[in-house]
MDTraj code that builds the backbone (N, CA, C; nanometers):
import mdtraj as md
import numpy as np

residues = "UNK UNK UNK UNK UNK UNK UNK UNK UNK UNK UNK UNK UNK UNK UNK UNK UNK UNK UNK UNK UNK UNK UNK UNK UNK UNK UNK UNK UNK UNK UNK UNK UNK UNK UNK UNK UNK UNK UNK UNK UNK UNK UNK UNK UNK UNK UNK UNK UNK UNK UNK UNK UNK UNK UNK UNK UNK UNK UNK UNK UNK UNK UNK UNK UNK UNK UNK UNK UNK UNK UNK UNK".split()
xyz = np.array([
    [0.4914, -0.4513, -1.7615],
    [0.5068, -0.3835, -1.6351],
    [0.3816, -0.4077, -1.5503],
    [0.3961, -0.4375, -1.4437],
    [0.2926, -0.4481, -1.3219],
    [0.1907, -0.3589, -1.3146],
    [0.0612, -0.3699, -1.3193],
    [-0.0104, -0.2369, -1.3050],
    [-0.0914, -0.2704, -1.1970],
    [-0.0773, -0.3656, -1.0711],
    [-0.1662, -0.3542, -0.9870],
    [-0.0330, -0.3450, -0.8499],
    [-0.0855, -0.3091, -0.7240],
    [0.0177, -0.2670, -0.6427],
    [-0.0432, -0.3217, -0.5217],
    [0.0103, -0.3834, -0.3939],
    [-0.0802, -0.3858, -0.3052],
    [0.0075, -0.3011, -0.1794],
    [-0.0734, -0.2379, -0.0626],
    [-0.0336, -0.1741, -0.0029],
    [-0.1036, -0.1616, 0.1285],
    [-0.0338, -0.0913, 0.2367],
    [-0.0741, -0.0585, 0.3210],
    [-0.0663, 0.0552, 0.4286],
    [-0.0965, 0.1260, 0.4859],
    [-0.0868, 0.2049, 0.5577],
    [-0.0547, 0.2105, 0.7146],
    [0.0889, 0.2378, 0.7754],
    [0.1462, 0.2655, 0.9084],
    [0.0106, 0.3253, 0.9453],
    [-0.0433, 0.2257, 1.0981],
    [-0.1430, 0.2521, 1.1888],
    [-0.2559, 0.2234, 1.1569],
    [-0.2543, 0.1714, 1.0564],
    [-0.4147, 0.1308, 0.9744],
    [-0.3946, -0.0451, 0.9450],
    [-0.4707, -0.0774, 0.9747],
    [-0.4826, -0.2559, 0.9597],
    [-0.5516, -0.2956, 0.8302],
    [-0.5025, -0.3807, 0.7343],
    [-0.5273, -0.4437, 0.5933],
    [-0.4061, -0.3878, 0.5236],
    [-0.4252, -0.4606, 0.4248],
    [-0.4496, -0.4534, 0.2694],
    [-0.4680, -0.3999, 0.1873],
    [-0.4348, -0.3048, 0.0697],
    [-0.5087, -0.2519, -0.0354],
    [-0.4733, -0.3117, -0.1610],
    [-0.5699, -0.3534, -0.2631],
    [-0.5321, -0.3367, -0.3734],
    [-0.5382, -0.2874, -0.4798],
    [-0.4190, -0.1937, -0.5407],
    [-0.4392, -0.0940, -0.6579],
    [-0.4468, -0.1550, -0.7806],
    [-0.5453, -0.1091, -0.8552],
    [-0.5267, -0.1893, -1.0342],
    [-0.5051, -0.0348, -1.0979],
    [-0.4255, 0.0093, -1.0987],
    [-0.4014, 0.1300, -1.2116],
    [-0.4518, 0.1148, -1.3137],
    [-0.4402, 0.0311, -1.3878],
    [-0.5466, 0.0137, -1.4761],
    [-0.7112, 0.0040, -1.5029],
    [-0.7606, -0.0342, -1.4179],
    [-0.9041, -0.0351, -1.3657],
    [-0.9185, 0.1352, -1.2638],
    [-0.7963, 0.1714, -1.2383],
    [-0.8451, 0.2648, -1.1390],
    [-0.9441, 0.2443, -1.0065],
    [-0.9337, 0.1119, -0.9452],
    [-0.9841, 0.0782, -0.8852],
    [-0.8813, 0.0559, -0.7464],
    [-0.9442, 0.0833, -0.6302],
    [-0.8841, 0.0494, -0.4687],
    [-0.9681, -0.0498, -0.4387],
    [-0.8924, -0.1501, -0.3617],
    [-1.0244, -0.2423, -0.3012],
    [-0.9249, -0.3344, -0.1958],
    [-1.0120, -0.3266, -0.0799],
    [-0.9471, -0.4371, 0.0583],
    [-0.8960, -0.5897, -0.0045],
    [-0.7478, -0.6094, 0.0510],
    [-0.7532, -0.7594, 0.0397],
    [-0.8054, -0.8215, 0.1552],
    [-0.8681, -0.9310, 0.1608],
    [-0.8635, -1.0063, 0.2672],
    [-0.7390, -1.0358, 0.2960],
    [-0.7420, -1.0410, 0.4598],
    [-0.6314, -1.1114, 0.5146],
    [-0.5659, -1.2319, 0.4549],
    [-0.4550, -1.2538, 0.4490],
    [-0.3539, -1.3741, 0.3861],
    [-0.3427, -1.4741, 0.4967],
    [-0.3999, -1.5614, 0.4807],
    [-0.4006, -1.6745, 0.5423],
    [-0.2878, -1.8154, 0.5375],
    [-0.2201, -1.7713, 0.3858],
    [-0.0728, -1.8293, 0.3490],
    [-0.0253, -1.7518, 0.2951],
    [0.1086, -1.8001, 0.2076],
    [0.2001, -1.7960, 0.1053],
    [0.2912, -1.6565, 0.1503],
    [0.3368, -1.5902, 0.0925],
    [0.4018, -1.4527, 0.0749],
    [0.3172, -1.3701, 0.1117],
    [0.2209, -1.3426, 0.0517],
    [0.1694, -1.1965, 0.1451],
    [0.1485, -1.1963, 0.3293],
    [0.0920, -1.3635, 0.3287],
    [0.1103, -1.3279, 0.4799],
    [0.2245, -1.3328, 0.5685],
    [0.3406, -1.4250, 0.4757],
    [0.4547, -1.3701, 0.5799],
    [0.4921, -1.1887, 0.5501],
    [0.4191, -1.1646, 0.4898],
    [0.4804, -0.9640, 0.4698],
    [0.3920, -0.9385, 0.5997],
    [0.2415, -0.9711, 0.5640],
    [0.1501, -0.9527, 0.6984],
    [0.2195, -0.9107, 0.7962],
    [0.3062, -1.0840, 0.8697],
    [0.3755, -1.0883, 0.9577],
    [0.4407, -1.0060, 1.0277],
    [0.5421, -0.9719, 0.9229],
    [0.6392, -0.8659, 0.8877],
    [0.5975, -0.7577, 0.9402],
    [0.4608, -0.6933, 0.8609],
    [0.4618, -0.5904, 0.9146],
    [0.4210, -0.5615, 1.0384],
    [0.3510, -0.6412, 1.1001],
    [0.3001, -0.6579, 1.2225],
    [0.4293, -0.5976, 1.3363],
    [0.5168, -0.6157, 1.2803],
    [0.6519, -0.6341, 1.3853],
    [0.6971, -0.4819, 1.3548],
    [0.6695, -0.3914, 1.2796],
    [0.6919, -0.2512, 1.2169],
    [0.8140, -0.2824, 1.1056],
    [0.8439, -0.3953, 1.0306],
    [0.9378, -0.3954, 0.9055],
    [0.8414, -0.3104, 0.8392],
    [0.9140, -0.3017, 0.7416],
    [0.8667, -0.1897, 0.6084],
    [0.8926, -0.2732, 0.5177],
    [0.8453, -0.2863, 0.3661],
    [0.8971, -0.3976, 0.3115],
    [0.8378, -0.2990, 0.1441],
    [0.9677, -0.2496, 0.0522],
    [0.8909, -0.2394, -0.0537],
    [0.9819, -0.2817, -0.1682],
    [0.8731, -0.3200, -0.2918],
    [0.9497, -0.4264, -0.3734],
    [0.9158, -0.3497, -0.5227],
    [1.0055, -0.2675, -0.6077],
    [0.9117, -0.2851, -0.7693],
    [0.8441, -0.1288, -0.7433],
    [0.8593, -0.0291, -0.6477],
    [0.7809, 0.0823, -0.5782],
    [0.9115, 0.1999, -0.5539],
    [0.9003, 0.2797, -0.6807],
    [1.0456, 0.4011, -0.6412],
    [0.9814, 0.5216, -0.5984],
    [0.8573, 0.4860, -0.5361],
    [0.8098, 0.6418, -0.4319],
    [0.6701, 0.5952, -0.4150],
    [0.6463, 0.6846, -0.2649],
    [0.5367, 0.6028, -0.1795],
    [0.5408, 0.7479, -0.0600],
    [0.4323, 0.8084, -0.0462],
    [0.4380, 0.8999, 0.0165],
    [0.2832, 0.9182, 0.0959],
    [0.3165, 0.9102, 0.1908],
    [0.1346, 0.9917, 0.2795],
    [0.1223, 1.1445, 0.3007],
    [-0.0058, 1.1582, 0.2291],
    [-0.0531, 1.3013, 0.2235],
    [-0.1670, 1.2895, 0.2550],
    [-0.2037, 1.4542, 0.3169],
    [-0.3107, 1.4008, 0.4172],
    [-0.4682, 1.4186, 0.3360],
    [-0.4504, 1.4488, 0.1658],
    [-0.5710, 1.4613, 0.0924],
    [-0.5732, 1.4653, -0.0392],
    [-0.6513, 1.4251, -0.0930],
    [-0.5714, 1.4108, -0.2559],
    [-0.5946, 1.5349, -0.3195],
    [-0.6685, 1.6171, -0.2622],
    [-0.6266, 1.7760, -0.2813],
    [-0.4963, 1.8070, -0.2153],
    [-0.4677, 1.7712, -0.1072],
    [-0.3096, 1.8071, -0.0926],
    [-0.1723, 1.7563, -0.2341],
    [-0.2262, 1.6656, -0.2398],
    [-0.1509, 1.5883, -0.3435],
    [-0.1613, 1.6215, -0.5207],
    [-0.2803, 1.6713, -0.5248],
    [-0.2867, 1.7359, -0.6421],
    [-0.2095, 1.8467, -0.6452],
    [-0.1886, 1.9063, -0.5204],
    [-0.1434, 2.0449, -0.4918],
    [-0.0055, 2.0991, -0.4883],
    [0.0705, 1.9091, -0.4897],
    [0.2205, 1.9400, -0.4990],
    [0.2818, 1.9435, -0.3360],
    [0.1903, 1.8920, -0.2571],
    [0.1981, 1.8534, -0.1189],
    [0.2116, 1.7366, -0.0437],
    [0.2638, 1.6772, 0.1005],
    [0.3067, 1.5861, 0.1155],
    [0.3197, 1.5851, 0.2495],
    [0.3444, 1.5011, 0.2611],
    [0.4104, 1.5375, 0.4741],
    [0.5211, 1.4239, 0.4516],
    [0.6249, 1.5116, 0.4381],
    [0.7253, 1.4315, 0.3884],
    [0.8461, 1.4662, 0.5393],
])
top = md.Topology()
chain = top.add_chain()
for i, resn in enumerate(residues, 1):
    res = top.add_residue(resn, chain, resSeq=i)
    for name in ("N", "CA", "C"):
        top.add_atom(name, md.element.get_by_symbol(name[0]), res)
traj = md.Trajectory(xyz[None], top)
């Protein structure tokens, strides 16, 4: 099973990448080819695009989120 995720945030520009395993966040650089930058693309245009991901939610603090909270 996949343990790294990459992502991004509506209104925020980049990249993230999750290693669940490392517990680590860290910027991708911009995609300059292949698949991620046609998602780039993509999102540029407001598609949404999720693949392998059965929940994905913005909360506004990870004390909110510990808390059983959401802005759903």
């Amino acid at each position: 099973m996949a343990t790294v995720v990459v992502i991004s945030v509506e209104d925020q520009d980049g990249l993230w990448v999750v290693d669940l395993d490392a517990n680590t966040v860290v910027p991708l650089p911009a995609p300059k080819s292949g698949d991620l930058k046609v998602v780039t693309d993509l999102r540029a245009t407001g598609t949404i695009l999720t693949k392998g991901v059965n929940i994905a939610v913005v909360v506004k603090s990870a004390e909110a989120a510990f808390s059983g909270h959401y802005d759903g």
